[in-house]
C-alpha positions as CSV (number, residue, x, y, z in Angstrom):
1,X,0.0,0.0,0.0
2,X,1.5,3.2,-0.9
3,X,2.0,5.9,1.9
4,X,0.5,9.4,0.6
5,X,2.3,12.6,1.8
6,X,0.9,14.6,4.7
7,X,1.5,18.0,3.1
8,X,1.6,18.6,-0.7
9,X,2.3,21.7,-2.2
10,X,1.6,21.3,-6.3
11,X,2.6,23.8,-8.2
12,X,1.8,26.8,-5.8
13,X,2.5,30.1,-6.3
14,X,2.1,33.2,-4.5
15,X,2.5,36.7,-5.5
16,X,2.0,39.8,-3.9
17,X,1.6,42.5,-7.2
18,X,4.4,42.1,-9.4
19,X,6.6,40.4,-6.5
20,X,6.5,36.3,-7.1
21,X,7.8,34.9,-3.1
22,X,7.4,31.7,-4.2
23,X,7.2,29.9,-7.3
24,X,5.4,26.9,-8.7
25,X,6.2,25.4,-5.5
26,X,6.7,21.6,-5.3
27,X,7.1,19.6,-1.9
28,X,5.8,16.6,-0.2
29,X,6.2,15.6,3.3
30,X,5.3,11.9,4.2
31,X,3.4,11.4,7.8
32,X,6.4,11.7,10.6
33,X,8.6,13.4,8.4
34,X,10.3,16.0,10.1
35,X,11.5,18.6,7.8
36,X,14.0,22.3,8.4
37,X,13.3,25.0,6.2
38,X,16.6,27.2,6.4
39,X,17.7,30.1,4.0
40,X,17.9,33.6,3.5
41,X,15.0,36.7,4.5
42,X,12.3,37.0,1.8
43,X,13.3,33.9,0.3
44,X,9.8,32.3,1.0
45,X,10.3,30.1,4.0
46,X,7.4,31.9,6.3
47,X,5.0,32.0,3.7
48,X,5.0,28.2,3.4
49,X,4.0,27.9,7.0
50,X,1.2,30.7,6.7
51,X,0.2,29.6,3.4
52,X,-0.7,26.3,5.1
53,X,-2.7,27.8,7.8
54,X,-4.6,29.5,5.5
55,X,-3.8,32.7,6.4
56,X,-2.4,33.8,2.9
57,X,-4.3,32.9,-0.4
58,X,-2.3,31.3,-2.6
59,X,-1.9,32.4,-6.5
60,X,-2.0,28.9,-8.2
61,X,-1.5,25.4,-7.3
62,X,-3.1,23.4,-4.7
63,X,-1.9,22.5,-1.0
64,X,-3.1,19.0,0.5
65,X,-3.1,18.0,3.8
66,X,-4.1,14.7,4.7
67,X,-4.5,13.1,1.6
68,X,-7.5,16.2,1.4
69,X,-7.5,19.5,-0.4
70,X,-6.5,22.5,1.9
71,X,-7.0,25.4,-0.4
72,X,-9.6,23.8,-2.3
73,X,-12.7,21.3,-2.2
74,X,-14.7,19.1,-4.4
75,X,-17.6,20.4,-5.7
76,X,-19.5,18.9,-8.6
77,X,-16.7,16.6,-9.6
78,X,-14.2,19.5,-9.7
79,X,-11.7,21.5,-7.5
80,X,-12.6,24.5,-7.0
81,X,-11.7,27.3,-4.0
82,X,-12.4,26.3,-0.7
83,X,-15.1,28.0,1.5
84,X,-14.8,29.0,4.9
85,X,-16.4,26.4,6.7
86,X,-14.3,24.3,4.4
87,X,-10.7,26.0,5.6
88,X,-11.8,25.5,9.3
89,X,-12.0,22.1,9.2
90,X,-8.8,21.5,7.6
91,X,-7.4,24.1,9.5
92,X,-7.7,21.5,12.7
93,X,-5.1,19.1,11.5
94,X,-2.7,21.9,11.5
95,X,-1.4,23.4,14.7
96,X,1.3,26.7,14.3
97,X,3.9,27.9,16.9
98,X,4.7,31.7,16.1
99,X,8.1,33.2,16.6
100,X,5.9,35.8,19.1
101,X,4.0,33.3,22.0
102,X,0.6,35.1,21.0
103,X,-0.9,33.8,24.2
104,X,-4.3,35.3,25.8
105,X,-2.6,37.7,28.6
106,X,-5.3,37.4,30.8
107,X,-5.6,33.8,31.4
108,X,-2.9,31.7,32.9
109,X,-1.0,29.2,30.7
110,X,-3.8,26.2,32.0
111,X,-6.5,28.3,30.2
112,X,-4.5,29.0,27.5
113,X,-4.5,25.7,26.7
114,X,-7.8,25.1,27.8
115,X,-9.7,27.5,25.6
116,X,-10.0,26.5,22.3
117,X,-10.6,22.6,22.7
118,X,-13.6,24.2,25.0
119,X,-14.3,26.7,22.1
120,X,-13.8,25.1,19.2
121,X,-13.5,21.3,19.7
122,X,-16.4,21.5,22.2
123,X,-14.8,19.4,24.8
124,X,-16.0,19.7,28.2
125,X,-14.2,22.0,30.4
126,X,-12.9,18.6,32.6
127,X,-11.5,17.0,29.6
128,X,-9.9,19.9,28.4
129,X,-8.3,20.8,31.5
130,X,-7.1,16.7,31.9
131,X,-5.6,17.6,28.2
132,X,-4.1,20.5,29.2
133,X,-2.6,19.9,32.1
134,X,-1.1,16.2,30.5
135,X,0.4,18.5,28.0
136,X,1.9,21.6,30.5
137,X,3.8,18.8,32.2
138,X,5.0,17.3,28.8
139,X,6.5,20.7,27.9
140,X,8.0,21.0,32.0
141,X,5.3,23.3,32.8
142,X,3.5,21.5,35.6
143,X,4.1,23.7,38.1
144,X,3.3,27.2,35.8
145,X,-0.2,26.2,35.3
146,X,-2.2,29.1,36.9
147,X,0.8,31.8,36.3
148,X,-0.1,34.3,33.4
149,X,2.4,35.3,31.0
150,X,3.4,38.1,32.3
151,X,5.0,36.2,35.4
152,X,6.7,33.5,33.0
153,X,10.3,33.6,31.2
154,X,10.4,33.8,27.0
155,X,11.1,30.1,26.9
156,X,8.2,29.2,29.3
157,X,5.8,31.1,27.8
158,X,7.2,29.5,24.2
159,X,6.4,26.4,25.8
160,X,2.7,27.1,26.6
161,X,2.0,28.0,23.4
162,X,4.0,24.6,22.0
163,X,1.0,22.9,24.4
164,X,-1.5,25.3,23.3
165,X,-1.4,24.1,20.1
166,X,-0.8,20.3,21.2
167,X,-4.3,20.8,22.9
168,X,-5.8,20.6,19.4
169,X,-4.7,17.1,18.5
170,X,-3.1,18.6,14.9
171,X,-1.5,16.1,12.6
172,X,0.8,18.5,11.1
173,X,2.4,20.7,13.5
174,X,4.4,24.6,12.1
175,X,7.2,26.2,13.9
176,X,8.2,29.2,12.4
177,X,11.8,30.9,14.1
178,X,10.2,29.7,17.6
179,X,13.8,30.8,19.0
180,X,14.1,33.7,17.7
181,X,12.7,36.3,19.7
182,X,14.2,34.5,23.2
183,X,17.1,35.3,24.8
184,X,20.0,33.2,23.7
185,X,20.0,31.0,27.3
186,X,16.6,30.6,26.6
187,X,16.3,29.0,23.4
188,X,18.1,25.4,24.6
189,X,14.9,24.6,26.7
190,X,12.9,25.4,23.8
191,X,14.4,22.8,21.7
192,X,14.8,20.1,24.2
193,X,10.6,20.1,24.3
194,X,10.7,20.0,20.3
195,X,13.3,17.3,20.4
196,X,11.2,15.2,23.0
197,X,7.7,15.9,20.7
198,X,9.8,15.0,17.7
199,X,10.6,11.6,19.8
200,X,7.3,10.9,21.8
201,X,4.3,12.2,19.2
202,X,3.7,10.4,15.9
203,X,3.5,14.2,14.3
204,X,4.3,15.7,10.9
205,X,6.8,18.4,11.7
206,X,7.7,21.7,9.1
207,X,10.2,24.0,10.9
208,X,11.6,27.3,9.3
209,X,14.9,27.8,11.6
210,X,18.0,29.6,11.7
211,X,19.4,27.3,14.3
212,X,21.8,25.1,11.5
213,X,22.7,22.8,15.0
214,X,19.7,21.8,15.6
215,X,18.7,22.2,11.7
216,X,21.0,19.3,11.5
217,X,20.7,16.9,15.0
218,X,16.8,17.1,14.3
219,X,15.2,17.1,10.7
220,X,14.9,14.2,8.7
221,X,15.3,16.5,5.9
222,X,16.5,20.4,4.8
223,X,15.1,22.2,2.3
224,X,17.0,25.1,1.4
225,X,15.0,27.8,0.1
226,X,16.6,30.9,-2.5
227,X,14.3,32.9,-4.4
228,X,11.2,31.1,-3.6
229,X,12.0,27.9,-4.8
230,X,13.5,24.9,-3.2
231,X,17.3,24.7,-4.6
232,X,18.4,22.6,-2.5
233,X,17.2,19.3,-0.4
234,X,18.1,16.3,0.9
235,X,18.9,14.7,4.3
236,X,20.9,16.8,6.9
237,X,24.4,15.3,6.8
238,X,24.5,16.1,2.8
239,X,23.3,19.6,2.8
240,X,25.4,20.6,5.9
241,X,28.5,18.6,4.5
242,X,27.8,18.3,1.2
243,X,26.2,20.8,-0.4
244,X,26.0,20.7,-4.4
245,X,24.5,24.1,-4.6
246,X,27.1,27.5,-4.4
247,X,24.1,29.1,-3.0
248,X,23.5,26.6,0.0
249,X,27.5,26.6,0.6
250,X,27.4,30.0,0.8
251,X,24.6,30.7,3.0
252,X,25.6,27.8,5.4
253,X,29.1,29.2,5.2
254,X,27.2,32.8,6.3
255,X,25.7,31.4,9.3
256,X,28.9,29.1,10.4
257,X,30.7,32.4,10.5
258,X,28.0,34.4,12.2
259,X,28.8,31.6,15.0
């Protein structure tokens, strides 16, 4: 029985005016897989992730999730542009961590988690708080649950919202630069929680990072994005040692010396 991918981007393109971010865009990522998307600003990485929560349109091409269409729906035996209620019931397999924790600063990180499994999933408030709690102790958290953001560190707050979005059971789970606006002591204990999801949880990971380490100790494959297309992929050990592309070397050489 043939596996199908859990994301497939065929042949998208988006445009803003005359300004093409990425083009014809073709990727698949199989059910586990956990991919890095590295490479330089404006070179498309972000809008891959927001493209697949829905909240950019895209210009052509279709994204699947699921072996379902994302951006579009059957309708008469045809594809044709999905409707809302469509997009919000796709939009549940997915689940985003933002660079920027977004949480709710008036509840504390238990109701954070709690509130859209109550809101959206309909779960009972008893259920969702067993959920949320099981997942504030995956992340380390157990002790945080009724402090608001305010009172937590960068990384712990990072944390919630890595549970916050766990709450919603996603299939497919987005991080886009989830290190980047902590300080640098900070971002270690991020990664240790992504390292033990990416060990523990049967998930479909997509990752845009400009950590190269962990880039390389964690994907099961790099995509190197320049000029949005993909110019470069393959598994860690041959884009970080091996790189056939003078624009991967040189990037990667970049960020070494950045270091």
């Amino acid at each position: 029985m043939t596996v199908q991918p859990m994301v497939k981007f065929d042949g998208v393109t988006k445009r803003y005016g005359a300004l093409t971010v990425l083009d014809s865009l073709d990727l698949e990522i199989m059910p586990g897989e956990k991919v890095a998307v590295i490479g330089p600003s404006g070179s498309g990485k972000t809008t891959v992730l927001r493209m697949l929560m829905t909240l950019e349109k895209i210009n052509d091409g279709v994204i699947w999730v699921d072996g379902e269409p994302l951006t579009h729906m059957h309708k008469d035996g045809r594809l044709v542009l999905a409707d809302a209620a469509h997009l919000r019931r796709m939009r549940g397999k997915i689940g985003m961590v933002f660079q920027h924790f977004n949480l709710f600063p008036h509840m504390s990180a238990l109701k954070n988690c709690m509130e859209a499994p109550v809101t959206v999933l309909k779960l009972s408030k008893e259920e969702a708080r067993a959920r949320a709690v099981e997942l504030l102790e995956m992340v380390g958290l157990a002790d945080k649950l009724d402090h608001y953001p305010a009172q937590l560190s960068g990384g712990q707050q990072q944390r919630v919202a890595i549970a916050r979005a766990l709450a919603m059971r996603p299939k497919v789970m987005l991080f886009d630069e989830v290190t980047s606006a902590l300080d640098p002591e900070l971002v270690g204990e991020v990664l240790n929680v992504i390292r033990r999801l990416g060990s523990e949880l049967d998930l479909t990971m997509l990752m845009v990072t400009h950590q190269m380490g962990f880039a390389r100790e964690f994907a099961d494959r790099v995509c190197f994005f320049y000029g949005g297309k993909i110019a470069e992929q393959g598994p860690p050990e041959q884009i970080f040692g091996q790189a056939q592309n003078e624009r991967t070397r040189q990037f990667l050489s970049a960020c070494l010396e950045a270091i």
